[in-house]
Each structure stands twice: as structure tokens, then as C-alpha cells.
N, C-alpha and C positions, 0 to 999 in steps of 0.2 A: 459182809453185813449190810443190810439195808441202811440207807439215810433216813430219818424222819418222815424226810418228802416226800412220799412216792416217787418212783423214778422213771413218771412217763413224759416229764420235759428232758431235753437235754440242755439243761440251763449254761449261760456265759459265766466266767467270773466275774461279774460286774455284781456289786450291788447299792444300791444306791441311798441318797440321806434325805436329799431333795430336790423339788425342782424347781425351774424359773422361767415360765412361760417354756423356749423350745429349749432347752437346756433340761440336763440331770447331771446332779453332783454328788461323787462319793463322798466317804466320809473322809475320805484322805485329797481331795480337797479336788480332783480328774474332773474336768467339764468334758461331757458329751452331747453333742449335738442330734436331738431325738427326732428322727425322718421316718419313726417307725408308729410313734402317739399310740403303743400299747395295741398294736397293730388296728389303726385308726379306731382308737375308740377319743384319745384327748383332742377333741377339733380346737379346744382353745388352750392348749398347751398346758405347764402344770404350774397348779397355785395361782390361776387367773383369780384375781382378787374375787369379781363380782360372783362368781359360782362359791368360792371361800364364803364370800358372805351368807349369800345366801342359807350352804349348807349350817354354818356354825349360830343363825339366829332360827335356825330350824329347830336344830339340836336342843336350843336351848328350852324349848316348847315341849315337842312331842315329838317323839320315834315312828310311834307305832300303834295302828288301833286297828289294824285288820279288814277285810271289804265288808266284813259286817255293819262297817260305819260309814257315812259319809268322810271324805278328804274333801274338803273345799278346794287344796288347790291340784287335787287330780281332775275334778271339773273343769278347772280353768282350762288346765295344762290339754286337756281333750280338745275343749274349743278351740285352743288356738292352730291345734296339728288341724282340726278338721275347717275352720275359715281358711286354712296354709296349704289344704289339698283334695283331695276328689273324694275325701271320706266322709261319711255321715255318723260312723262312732267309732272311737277306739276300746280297747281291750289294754290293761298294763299289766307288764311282766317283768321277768329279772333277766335277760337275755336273749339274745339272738336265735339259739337253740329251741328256748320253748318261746320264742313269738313264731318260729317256724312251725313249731306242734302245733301250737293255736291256728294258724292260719290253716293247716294241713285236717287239723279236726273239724273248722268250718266248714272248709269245702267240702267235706263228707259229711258234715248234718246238713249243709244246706240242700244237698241232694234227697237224704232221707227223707226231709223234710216234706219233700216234694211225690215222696211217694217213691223214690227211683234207687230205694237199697243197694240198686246192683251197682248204681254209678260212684264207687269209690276209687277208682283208678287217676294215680295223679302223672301225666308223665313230666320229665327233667330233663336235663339235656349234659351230656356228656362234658366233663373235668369240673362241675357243679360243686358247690360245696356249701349245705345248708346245715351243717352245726354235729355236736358227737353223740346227743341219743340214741336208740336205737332205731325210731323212727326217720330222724335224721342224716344217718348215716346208709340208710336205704336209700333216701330219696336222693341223695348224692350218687350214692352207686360206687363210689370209687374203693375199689379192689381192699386198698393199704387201710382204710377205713373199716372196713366190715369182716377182715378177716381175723377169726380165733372168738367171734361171737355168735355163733350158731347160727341157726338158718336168719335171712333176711325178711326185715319186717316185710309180709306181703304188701302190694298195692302199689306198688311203682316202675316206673319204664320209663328206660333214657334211650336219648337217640343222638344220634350226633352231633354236636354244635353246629346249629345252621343249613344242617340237610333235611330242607321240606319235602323231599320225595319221601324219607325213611316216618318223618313226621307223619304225615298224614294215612301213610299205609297204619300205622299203628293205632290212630284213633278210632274205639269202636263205642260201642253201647255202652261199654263200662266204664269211660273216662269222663274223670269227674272235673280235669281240672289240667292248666299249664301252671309249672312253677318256674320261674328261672330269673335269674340275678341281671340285672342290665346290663352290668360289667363283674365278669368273676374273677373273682377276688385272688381268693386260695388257685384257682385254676388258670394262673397267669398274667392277670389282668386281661384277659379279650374282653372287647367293647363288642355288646350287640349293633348291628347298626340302626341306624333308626327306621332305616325301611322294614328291618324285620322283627322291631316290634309293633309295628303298625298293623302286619301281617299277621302277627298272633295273634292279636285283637281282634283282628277280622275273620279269623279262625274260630276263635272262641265264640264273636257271635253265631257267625253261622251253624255251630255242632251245640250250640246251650252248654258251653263248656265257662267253667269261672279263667279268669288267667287271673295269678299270685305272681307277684316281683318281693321277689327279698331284696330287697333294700337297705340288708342289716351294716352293709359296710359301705353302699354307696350313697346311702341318705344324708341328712343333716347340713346338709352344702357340703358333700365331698367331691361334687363333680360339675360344681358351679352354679348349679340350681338345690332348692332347698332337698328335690328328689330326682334320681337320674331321671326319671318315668316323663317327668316336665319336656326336657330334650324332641320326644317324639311327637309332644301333641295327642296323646291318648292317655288313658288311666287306667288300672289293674282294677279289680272288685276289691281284692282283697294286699293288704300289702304289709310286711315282716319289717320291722328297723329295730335297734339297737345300738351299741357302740355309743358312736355319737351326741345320739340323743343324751346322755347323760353325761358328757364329758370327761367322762373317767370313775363317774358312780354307775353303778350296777342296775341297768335302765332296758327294758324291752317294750315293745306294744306291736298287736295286732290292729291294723287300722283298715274300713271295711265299709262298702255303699249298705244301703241298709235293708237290702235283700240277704244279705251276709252276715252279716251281724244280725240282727233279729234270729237268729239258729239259738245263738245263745243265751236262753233262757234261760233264769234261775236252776243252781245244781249240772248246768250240763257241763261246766268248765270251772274250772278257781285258779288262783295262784296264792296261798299265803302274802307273802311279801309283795307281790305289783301292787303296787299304786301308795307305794306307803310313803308319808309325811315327807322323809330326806330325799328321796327318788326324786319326788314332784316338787319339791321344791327348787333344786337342783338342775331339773328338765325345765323349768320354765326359766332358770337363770341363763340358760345358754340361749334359749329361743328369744331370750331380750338381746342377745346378743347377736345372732347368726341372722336375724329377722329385721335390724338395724338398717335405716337407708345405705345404700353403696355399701353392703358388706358381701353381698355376691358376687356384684360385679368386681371390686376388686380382688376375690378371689380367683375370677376369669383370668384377669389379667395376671396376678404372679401366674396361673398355670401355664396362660401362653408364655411368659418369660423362663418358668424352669422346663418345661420343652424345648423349647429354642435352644437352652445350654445346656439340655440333654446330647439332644441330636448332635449338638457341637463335637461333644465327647463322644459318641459313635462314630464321628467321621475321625476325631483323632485316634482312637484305640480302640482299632476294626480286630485285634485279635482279643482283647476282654469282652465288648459289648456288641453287639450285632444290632438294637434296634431300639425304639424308644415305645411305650406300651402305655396304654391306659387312658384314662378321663381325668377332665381337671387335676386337683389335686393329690389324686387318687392314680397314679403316676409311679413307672417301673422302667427296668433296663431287663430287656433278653439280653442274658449273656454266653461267650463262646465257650470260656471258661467255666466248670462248675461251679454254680451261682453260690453254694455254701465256703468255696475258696472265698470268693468276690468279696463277701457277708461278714467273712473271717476278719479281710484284708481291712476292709472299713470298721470294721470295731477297733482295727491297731489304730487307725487315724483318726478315733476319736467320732464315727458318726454310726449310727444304728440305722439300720434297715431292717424288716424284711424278707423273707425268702418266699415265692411262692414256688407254684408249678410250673411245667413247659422252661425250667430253670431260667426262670423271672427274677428279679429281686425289686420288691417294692418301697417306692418313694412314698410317704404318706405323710408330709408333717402336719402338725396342727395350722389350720386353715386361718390362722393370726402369723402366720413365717413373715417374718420381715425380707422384703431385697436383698439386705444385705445378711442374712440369714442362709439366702439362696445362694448366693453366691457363695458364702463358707462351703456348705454342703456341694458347691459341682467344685469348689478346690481342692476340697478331700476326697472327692471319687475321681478326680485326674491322678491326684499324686498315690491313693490305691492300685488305680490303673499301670502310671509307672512303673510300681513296687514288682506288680505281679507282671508285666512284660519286663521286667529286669530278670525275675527270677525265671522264666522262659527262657532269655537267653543265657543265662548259667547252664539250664539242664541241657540247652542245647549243646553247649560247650565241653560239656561234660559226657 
């Protein structure tokens, strides 16, 4: 018999009553230690008073009134993303998924726009992963994604992470546009490096091509600056976030210089729900937060210290972990072992991760982790670690 739920998670038996900053507590009273922030969406952990408030003197107002109306503070909330980076207007949504539609339907009006219908072709870059629409899971490309959905949405090409030969053989007349992640997320954590986002940029100028960064999981200071993109010294036209931005409310936007944004005219795009009252009230609570003097930089720094006692435990248990992966706080372990073993083992010890690709498992706490926070978490992935080279040497035994 079916469950209620649909059964396309395969859920933990965890469930939880509430949280406390990086904590989640059952109701039977189990503190776990949350490294995984709803797979980085809480950057300030759960029940952060100031986002509480915000939301509950929202609520007390108004809900909801649709884009038919002004929101005063989805104006604000625009200003401040666009004074905070290379954009000239944003777009609000309820998701990572459709900020990636949005951003994917710009770059194909901005071309029509121009007269150039043929130029809808977006390409992406292999182990990608830009949300589960149907258009989404195209521009992803990945196999486990798109299979038992009929044909794939036309208009995308992936090429190999990082191979500029295969890259530019593919760009022709019809490509409208680069998409890809700084650092992919679902697809292991690999970090672009900076030299070769510099190079797409200059790419794109030279062919009149747009370059899009989804930003849905590395934005909002996950990687020590407010957006990966910062790191390189260049800017995308167009750029996808999510997660973050709402701290655990249901928060997307399309953010866009203003050759980009100007496509979308009255009627060419909507969202019901973006930009409504609790969203943006919410989004600006965290941005009083994240946008705080020394709230980046000491994000830097825990990430250079939970690296440091990453690697530590790669050099200890070279037969669990193999390597240390990722950007600031946005932070994983390759593992030798199957990483869903690993994921297993640390939910007995009380701490949440994680799983990606390239069998990763991702570090991500809320970007408020205290010290001594960090250190909990590299004690229960030592003594995971343990657990599971003990159990090696039984099977060996055996």
C-alpha cells in the first residue's frame, strides 16, 4: 500500500520537533547536530530569533496580495541584492528550480528580442545540476534525472567539466547562452577555478553569448563572499539563487544587468507567489544579517579552520575519506567508502550530512556554526570513521 507521501524521497527515521540555531531536536528529546541546513538552504540555522521576528510581525499584517500590487518590501529587498552585486533588477520566485526557468527563458527572449529566434541553444557542463522541472532536468543532462520522462526538453548541450576544446567546438549560431554553477553542488562539490570563469566570460563576450551562474546553493555567503561569482573578479548577465536567500522560507530570484531583464515585459513571465509579503520580509531579515560588518570574513575563517580538521581526518582515515572538496562553507569529504554507508554512519553519531555525487558527502552548516560547533562535528566524523574501519576489519576477519 502506498504511504500518504509519495514515495520519491527515501526518508531517515528522524523527525524532528525543533530547532536551535545548528541543532534539531526530536520529540523524544535526540539532539542532532545539522551540517546539512536543509541541504544549504538555513545559512543562520533554525529559530534565529531575528528571521522569527521578522516573519511573525509580517504575518501579523499581511500574507499576500499578488504582483498585481506593489510590496514595498520586495522593492527594498531588490535594492539591496542590486547595491550587493552586478545586477541592475531582480525577478522573485519560490525556488531554485524556477529562478533557473526564469533565468533560461531570459536568455532566450533576450535573443528573440534581438531579432536572433535561432539563438536559443543554452549549453551546461557535465555532473550540473539546475533543479527537477522538465526544462531543468534537461539543462542538467544527467541520465538518473531525465529518465522515464519522455523526450528531453530541446535546447541544451553539455560538455565536459572544464574541456575548452569540446566547449568551443560546440558553439555555433544557435547558442544563446553558458549556464553553470561555480561550484556544483549535487555534482560533488567541484570548484570552478577562477581562471576558468574568467575565460567563460571572455567567451561569451567574444561569441555575443549571455553566461548565467546558478548561484542557487552557492550564493548568500556560502562560500565566503555574499556570491561565488565575487572570487573571480567578473560578473554573469544573468544569475539564479535560492536556498539561502530565505533562510529556510521558500525564497528564489532571477537577478540580471539590464539588457536582460528589460526581455521581461508585462505578461511575458509571472510567479503567483514571488515576491509576496512573508518571503520578503524574511529575505531582508537575513540580508541584515549576512550583510553585517565581519560577517563574511569570519565565515572565511571558520571555513579555513573546518578544512584544516577536514584534511586532518583524511590523513587519519585514508581508508573512509580520500580528500577534502569544496568552497568556504560549502564543504565535503570524497569518500572511499560508499558515501551513503558514511551518511548512514553519521546519523548513528548524532550529525546530518549530505550525499552528493562523485560519492561526496557534503559539509554545509549554517554560516552562524560556532568553533566549537566545528569541532563537535570533525568528533563525530572521526568516531564514524572508527565505527566503520572497525567494521572492515570484522569483515575482514570474517
Amino acid at each position: 500500500m502506498i504511504t500518504p507521501l509519495m514515495p520519491n524521497y527515501a526518508r531517515s527515521e528522524l523527525a524532528f520537533e525543533r530547532g536551535e540555531g545548528c541543532w534539531l531536536v526530536t520529540a523524544d528529546g535526540r539532539r542532532v547536530l545539522d551540517f546539512g541546513a536543509g541541504i544549504a538552504v538555513n545559512v543562520l540555522g533554525h529559530a534565529h530569533p531575528h528571521l522569527v521576528e521578522a516573519l511573525t510581525e509580517q504575518a501579523k499584517k499581511v500574507w499576500h496580495v499578488s504582483n498585481l500590487h506593489n510590496v514595498p518590501d520586495a522593492e527594498r529587498l531588490a535594492k539591496r541584492l542590486i547595491d550587493a552585486t552586478f545586477a541592475d533588477s531582480v525577478l522573485f520566485c519560490n525556488s531554485g528550480a524556477e529562478a533557473n526557468e526564469g533565468a533560461i527563458k531570459m536568455a532566450r527572449k533576450y535573443h528573440a528580442s534581438r531579432g536572433e529566434e535561432n539563438r536559443y541553444r543554452i549549453v551546461t557542463f557535465e555532473g550540473a545540476f539546475h533543479g527537477r522541472t522538465l526544462a531543468t532536468i534537461a539543462a542538467g543532462g544527467q541520465k538518473k534525472y531525465l529518465e522515464g520522462f519522455g523526450p528531453k526538453v530541446e535546447g541544451f548541450d553539455q560538455v565536459p567539466f572544464g574541456d575548452r576544446k569540446a566547449l568551443e567546438a560546440l558553439i555555433g549560431p544557435d547558442t544563446a547562452a553558458l549556464m553553470i554553477e561555480p561550484v556544483q553542488g549535487e555534482g560533488g562539490l567541484r570548484e570552478v577555478p577562477t581562471e576558468e570563469l574568467r575565460y567563460l566570460r571572455d567567451l561569451c563576450d567574444r561569441h555575443g553569448m549571455l553566461l548565467i551562474f546558478d548561484e542557487v546553493q552557492t550564493g548568500v555567503g556560502r562560500t565566503g563572499k555574499l556570491f561565488a561569482y565575487e572570487w573571480a573578479g567578473i560578473a554573469p548577465d544573468i544569475m539564479s539563487i535560492a536556498k539561502g536567500i530565505g533562510g529556510g522560507f521558500p525564497l528564489g530570484a532571477v537577478l540580471a544587468v539590464e539588457k536582460c531583464a528589460a526581455v521581461f515585459t508585462p505578461g511575458t513571465h509571472g510567479t503567483t507567489f514571488g515576491g509576496n509579503p512573508l518571503a520578503m520580509a524574511v529575505g531582508n531579515a537575513v540580508l541584515d544579517v549576512v550583510l553585517a560588518p565581519g560577517f563574511m570574513e569570519d565565515v572565511q575563517r571558520k571555513s579555513l579552520l573546518f578544512k584544516q580538521k577536514l584534511a586532518g581526518l583524511v590523513d587519519q582515515h585514508p581508508k573512509v575519506f580520500e580528500s577534502v572538496r569544496g568552497a568556504g562553507l560549502l564543504t565535503g569529504l570524497r569518500c572511499v567508502l560508499p558515501n551513503g554507508d558514511v551518511t548512514a554512519e553519521l546519523r548513528k553519531e548524532n550529525l546530518l550530512v549530505v550525499p552528493a555525487g562523485d560519492n561526496v558527502i557534503r559539509l554545509i552548516p549554517p554560516l552562524n556554526v560556532s568553533d566549537a560547533e566545528i569541532d563537535i562535528a570533525v568528533g563525530m566524523l572521526d568516531k564514524a570513521a572508527r565505527n566503520l574501519e572497525a567494521t572492515l576489519v570484522r569483515g575482514a576477519a570474517e
